[in-house]
N, C-alpha and C positions, 0 to 999 in steps of 0.2 A: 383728106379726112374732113368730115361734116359734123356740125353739133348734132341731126339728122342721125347719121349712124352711129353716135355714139350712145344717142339717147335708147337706140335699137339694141347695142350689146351689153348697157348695164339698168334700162330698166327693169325691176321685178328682180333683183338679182338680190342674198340676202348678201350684208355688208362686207362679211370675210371675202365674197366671192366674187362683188363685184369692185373690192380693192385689190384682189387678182388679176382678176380679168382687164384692170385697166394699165396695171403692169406691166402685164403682157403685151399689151397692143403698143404703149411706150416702153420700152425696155430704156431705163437709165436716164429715163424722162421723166417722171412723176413725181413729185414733190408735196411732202403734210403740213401747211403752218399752223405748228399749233401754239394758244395764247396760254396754255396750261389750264386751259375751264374744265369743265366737266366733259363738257362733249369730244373735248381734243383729246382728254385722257382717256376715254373710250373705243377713240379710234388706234393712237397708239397701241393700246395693249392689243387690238390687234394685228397690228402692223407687226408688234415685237414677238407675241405669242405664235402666229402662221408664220412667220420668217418670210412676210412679203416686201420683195427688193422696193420699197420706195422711200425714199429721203422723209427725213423726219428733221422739224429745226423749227427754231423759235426765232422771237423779236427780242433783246431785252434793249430797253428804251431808254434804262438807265434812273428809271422813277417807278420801279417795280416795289407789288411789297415784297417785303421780308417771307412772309409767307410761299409768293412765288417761286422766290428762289428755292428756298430748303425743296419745293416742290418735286425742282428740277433736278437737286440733288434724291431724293427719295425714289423718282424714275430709274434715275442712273443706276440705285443700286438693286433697284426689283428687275430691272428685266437684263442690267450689264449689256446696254447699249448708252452710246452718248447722243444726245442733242446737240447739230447745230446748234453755235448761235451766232446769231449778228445785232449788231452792235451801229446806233447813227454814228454818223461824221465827226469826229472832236468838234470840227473846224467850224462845222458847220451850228454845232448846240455852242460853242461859245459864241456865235457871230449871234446867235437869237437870244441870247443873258444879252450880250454889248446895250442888245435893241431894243429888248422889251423887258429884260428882268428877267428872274430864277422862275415865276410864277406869274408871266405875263400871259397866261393863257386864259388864267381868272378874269380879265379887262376886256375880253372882245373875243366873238367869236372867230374870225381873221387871225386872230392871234393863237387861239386854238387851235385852229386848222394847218398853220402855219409849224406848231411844234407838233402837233401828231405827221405832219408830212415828213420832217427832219429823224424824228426819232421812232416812225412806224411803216412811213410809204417807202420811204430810198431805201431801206435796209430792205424792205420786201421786195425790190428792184429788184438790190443784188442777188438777193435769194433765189429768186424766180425767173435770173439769168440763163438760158440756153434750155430753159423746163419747156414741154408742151401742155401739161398736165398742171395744177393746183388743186389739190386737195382743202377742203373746207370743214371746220365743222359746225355750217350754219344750219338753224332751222329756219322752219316759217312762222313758228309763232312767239319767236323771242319777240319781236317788234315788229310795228305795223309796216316798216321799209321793208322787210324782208318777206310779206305775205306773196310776192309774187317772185321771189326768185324758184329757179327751177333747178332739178337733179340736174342737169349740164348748162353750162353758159358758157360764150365764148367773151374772152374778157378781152375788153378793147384797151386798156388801160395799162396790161402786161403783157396783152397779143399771145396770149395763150388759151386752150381750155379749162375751165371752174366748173369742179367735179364737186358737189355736195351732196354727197352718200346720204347723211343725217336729217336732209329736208325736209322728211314727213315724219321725221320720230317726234314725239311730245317728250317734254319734261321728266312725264316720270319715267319712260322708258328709259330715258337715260340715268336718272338717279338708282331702278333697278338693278340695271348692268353693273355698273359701278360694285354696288353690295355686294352682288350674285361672286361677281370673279373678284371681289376685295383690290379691286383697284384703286391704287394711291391719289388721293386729288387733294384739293386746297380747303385745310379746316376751315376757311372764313366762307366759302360755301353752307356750311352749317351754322352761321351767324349776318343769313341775312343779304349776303354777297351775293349773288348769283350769277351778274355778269362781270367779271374782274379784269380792270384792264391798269393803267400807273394810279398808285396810289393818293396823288393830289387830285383826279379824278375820280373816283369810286368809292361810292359812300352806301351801304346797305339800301336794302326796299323792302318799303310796309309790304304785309299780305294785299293783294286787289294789284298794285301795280306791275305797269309793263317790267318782264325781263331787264330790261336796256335802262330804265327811269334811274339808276344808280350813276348812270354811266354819263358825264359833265351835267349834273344834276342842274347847276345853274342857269341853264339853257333853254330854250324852246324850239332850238332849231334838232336836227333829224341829228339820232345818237349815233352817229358813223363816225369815224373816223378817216376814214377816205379809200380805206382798204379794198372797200365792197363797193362796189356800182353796177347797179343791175344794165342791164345792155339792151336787154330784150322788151 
């Protein structure tokens, strides 16, 4: 199997069809992380609504807001499927409090990187144990890191393929869908949030700024969390 032919059976495909079609070519291989945004609630409903077999599951990192949560419960009770979830290492989030503190991610970027890998990279290890598939819901114009990712990649990092159906959708297409089919998403998107990810990190964004500019506000270096690495 080739990033090649993949890109050949779900280019031009609209989104129900080509989260079918990659189903199908993985049976019991395809896996959705979603972080609860907008664009993940999107694809869920219709993962839930077509009754297409692919795993659906979150991160919770254990510094979620409130809002998150109740999210994940409001899913649960609209479509009456559960979400995965995973969860970091005890072992491993007390050994990073011993070292740096409750809030040591504020002091250095290292340090940041260090607890998004504990409490968002290993759990999506586990997640995307024995998968071939990774479903995304990135675009290209949340941020300037992500202008060149493509509908397929092959992801060196999890040795699987990264599928982003959403790539070319803008903004409001997704905030229409939402409306359209009244699907459930996070009030704090209506106040500002747009990109949400632990709440010591994400802080709203003025009108004019990037997507992502919420996301370790403190920072200057590239708003990723280690998740996403482009390959290509």
């Amino acid at each position: 199997m080739t990033k090649e032919y993949l890109e050949n059976q779900l280019s031009g495909l609209a989104l129900a069809d080509g989260l079918a079609r990659v189903a199908a070519i993985f049976p019991g291989k395809v896996a959705f992380s979603s972080s609860m945004g907008q664009e993940d609630q999107l694809i869920a409903d219709v993962i839930y609504r077509k009754k297409i077999p692919i795993r659906v599951f979150t991160l919770d990192t254990g510094r979620l807001f409130n809002e998150t949560y109740e999210l994940i419960e409001r899913t649960h009770a609209r479509y009456k499927q559960k979400i995965e979830v995973f969860f970091p290492e005890a072992s491993d989030v007390e050994e990073y409090i011993k070292n740096k503190g409750v809030n040591g991610f504020y002091e250095s970027v290292e340090n940041r990187k260090t607890c998004c890998s504990i409490r968002k990279v290993k759990p999506l290890a586990r997640a995307l144990k024995n998968m071939q598939v990774w479903i995304t819901g990135l675009r290209s114009d949340q941020s300037a890191n992500r202008k060149e990712m493509e509908l397929i990649e092959v992801d060196e990092q999890f040795h699987l393929f990264k599928y982003n159906p959403l790539i070319h959708w803008s903004y409001q297409q997704i905030v229409d869908y939402l409306h359209e089919w009244n699907v459930p998403y996070n009030p704090l998107h209506d106040n500002g949030f747009i990109s949400i990810g632990c709440q010591p990190c994400t802080r709203a964004i003025s009108n004019g700024e990037d997507h992502r500019a919420g996301r370790w506000w403190w920072e200057v270096s590239k708003k990723e969390c280690g998740l996403h690495n482009s390959n290509n």
